[in-house]
Wavefront OBJ file of the C-alpha trace (Angstrom):
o trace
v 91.901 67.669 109.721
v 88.784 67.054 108.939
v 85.550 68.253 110.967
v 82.543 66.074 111.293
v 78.880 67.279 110.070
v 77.970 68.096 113.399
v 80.169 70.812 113.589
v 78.395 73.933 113.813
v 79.787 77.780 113.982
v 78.378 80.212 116.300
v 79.103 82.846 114.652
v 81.273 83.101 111.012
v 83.693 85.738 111.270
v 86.310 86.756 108.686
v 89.760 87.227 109.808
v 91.832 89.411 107.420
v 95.673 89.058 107.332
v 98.379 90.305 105.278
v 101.354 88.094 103.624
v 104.233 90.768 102.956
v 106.322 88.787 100.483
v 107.289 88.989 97.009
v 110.357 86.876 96.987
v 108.476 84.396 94.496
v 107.927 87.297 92.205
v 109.391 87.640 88.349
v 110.775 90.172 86.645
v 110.487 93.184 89.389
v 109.460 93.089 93.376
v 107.236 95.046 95.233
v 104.129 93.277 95.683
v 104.953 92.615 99.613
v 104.192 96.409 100.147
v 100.378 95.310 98.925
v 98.835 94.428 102.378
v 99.724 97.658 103.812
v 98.597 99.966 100.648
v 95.463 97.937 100.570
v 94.441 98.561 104.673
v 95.394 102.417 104.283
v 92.968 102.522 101.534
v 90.256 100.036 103.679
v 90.846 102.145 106.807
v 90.799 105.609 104.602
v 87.650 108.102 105.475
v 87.307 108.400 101.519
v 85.064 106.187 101.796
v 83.564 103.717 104.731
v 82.796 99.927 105.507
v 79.834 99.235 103.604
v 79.555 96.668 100.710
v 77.190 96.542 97.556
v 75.710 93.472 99.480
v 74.463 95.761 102.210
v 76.100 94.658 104.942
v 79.134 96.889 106.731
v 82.298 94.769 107.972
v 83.196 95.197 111.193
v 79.240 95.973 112.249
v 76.815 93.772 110.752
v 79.668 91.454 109.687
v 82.282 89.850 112.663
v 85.439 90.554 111.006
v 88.936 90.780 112.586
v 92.522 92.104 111.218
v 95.101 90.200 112.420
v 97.967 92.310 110.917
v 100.600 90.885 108.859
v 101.720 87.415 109.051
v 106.265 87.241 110.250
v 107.188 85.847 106.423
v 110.959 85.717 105.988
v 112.960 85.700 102.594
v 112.421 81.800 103.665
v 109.696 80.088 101.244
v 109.593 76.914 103.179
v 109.347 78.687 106.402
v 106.418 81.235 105.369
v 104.577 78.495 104.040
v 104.913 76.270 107.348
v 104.200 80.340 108.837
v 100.552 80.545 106.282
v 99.698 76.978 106.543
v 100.068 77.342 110.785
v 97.884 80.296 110.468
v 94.883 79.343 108.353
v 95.095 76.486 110.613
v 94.035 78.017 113.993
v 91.341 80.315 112.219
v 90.016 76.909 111.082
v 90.291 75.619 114.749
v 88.189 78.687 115.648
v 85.520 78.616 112.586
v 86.827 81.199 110.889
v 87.421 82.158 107.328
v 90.451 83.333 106.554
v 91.312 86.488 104.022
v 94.785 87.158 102.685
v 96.412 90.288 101.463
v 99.096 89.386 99.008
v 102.238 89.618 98.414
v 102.907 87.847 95.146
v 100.811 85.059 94.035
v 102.973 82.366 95.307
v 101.459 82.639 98.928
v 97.920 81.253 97.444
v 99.470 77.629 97.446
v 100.040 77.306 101.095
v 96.548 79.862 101.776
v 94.972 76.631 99.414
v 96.936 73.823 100.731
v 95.897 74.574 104.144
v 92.068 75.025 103.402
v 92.557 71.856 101.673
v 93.887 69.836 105.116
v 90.679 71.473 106.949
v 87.639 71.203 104.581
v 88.863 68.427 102.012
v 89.849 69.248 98.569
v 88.491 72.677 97.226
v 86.795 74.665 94.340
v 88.711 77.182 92.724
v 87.201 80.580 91.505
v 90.849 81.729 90.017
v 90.640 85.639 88.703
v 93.922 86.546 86.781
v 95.320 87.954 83.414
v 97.795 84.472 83.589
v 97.068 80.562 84.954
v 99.991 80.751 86.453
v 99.960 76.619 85.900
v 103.978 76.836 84.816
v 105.609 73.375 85.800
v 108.568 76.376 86.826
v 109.240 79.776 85.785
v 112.825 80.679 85.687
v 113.591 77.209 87.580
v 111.565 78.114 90.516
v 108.828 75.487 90.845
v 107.454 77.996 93.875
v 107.094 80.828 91.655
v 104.446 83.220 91.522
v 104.024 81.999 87.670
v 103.270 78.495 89.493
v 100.990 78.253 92.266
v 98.413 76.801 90.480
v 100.565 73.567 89.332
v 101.488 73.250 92.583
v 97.950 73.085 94.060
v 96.678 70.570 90.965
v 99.461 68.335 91.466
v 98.804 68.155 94.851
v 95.165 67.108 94.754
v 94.012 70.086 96.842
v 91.503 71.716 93.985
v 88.342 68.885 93.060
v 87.980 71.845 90.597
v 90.024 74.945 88.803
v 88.109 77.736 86.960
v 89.656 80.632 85.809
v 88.702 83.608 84.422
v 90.684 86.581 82.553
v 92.745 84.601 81.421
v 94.596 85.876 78.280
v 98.415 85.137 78.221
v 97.690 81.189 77.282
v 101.030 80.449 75.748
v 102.000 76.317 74.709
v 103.497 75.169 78.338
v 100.252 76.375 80.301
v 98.013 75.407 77.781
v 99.299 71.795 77.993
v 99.097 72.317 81.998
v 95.993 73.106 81.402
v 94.704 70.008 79.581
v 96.788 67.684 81.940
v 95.184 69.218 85.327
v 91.644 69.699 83.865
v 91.714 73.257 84.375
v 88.332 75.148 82.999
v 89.218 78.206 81.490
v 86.490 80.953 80.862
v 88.281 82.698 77.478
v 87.962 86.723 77.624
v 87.291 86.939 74.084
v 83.128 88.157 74.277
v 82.837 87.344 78.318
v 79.847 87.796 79.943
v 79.748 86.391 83.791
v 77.006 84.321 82.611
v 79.765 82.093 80.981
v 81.430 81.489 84.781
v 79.820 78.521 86.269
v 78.103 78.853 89.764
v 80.896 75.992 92.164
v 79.829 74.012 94.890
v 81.399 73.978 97.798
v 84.129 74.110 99.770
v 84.605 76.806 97.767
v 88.019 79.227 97.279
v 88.395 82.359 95.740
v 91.848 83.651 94.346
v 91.696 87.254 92.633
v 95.083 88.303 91.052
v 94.509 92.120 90.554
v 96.153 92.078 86.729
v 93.120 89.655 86.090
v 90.939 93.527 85.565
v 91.849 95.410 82.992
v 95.106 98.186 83.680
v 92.817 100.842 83.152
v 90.604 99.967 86.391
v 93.665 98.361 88.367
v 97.087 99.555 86.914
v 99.212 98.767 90.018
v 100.416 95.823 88.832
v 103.479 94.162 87.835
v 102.395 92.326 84.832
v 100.094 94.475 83.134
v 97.901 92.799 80.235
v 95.263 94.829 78.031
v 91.794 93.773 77.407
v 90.665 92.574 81.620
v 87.643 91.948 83.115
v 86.129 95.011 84.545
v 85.214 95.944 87.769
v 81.522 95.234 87.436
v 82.390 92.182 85.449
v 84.440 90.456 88.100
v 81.651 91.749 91.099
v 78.958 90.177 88.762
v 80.647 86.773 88.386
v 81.559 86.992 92.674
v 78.138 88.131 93.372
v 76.438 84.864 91.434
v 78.740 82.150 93.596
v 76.612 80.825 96.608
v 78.344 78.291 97.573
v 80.153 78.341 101.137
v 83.515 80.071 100.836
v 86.242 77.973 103.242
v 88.784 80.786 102.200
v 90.319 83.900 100.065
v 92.701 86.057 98.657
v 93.914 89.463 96.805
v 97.342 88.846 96.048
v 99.713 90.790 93.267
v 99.119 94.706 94.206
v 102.205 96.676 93.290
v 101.851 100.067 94.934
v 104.898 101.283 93.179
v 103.016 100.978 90.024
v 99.352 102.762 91.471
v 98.355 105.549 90.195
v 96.352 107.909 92.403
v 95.931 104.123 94.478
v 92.781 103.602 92.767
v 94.356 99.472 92.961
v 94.701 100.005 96.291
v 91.018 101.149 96.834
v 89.891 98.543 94.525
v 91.840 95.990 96.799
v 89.860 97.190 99.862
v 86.115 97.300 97.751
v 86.910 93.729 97.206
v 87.953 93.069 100.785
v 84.188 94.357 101.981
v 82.789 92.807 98.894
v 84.353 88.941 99.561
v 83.781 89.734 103.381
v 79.987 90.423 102.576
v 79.865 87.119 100.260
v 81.394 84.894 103.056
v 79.170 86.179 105.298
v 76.086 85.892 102.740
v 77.204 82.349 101.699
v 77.100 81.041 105.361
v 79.096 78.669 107.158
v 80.738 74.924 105.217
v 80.454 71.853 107.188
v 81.841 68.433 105.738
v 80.992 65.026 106.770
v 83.704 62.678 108.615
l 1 2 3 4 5 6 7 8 9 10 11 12 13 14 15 16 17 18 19 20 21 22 23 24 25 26 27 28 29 30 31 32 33 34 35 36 37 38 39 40 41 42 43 44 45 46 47 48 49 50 51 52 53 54 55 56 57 58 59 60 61 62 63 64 65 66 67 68 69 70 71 72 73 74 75 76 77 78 79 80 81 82 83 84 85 86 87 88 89 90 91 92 93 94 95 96 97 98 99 100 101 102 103 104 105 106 107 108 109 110 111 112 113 114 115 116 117 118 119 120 121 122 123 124 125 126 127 128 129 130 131 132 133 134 135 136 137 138 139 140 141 142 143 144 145 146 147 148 149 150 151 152 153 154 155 156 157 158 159 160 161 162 163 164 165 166 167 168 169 170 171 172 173 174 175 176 177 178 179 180 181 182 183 184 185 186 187 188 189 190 191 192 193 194 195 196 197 198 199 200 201 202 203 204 205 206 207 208 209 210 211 212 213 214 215 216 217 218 219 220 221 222 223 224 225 226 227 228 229 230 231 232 233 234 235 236 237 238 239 240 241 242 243 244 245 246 247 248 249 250 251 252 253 254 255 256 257 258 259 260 261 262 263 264 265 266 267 268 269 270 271 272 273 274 275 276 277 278 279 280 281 282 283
């Protein structure tokens, strides 16, 4: 559904929402307890609502927590279950932010952004493009999403940064789906282009280095770090239709310094929404 240029929000409010599954995930589980580990950490009085922005979520910022999405062990069903959910908060104006769960759940999240505001832009932060055609014969993996979402002609465009497990397959996935891929090898955020919009924003925690975010599944040396991946955020002002945090593996924390950097980027992608300002398409 499309909404016609005289569409107008009131008021843009975030709602955050959790997606407790990992079913999609290789070689060990645990990413579906990542929603809850995050919102202990957002809710914690270590520290308080306030974002680097200036703005405080909650205050200055209309933001809601809808709790956790009902997903199943079902992948067709908690995708009908993400895709019916992004689509109300679209009916009411507002921007939906998901907790992950594996990476899997950003194809539906993307899919259903796509239906409301037209194809997307992609700001992708990982360690891997998770482009694979399949991984382990799963075409829904969480090694996948990103195929899934080309393929179907939700993303007008794909730019990823942190990327540094490029093997053959994804490479060639790569070329096929024009993906732009900012190579970690001397980044600067000055490399990361500044999308239009509708624009998305997918951040895979393993995309930052282990040593700022090691509770992870797939740990990979030499990530972005923290300031990196705020600087490249902080430059994007185009209107943001939608976002996610996906891949936290509390089992893995240590201290939950992942799970506090889950809920810094929660305030900080709330206070860019916000910043950024409504999206309105033409019929």
């Amino acid at each position: 559904m499309h909404r016609g240029s005289d569409y107008k929000r009131r008021m843009l409010a975030i709602r955050l929402f959790g997606l407790p599954t990992d079913v999609n995930s290789s070689f060990e589980r645990g990413a579906a307890a990542g929603p809850a580990a995050i919102r202990a950490a957002l809710r914690s009085e270590r520290g308080n609502m306030a974002s680097e922005l200036g703005p405080e979520i909650g205050t200055d910022i209309a933001f809601t927590d809808d709790g956790d999405l009902p997903l199943t062990e079902d992948t067709a069903r908690d995708d009908a279950t993400i895709r019916r959910h992004v689509a109300m908060l679209c009916e009411d104006g507002d921007v939906p932010l998901a907790l992950g769960g594996d990476h899997a759940v950003t194809f539906p999240l993307v899919e259903a952004a796509a239906t409301c505001s037209g194809p997307v832009n992609i700001l992708h932060f990982d360690a891997h493009p998770d482009l694979y055609d399949d991984f382990a014969g799963n075409p829904r993996s969480h090694a996948s999403p990103f195929a899934r979402i080309c393929e179907a002609g939700h993303a007008r465009r794909l730019v990823q940064v942190g990327i540094r497990t490029l093997n053959a397959h994804c490479r060639e996935q790569a070329s096929r789906f024009g993906v732009e891929i900012i190579p970690m090898a001397d980044f600067t955020a000055d490399r990361v282009p500044v999308l239009d919009g509708p624009l998305y924003i997918s951040i895979d925690l393993d995309g930052l280095d282990p040593s700022a975010a090691p509770g992870v599944a797939h740990p990979e040396p030499g990530g972005l770090t923290v300031r990196e991946m705020l600087a490249v955020l902080r430059k994007q002002t185009a209107p943001i239709v939608g976002a996610d945090i996906v891949e936290l593996h509390p089992g893995r924390d240590i201290g939950g310094v992942t799970a506090i950097l889950g809920a810094k980027l929660v305030r900080e992608l709330a206070a860019l929404i916000d910043r950024n300002g409504p999206y309105s398409v033409d019929p």
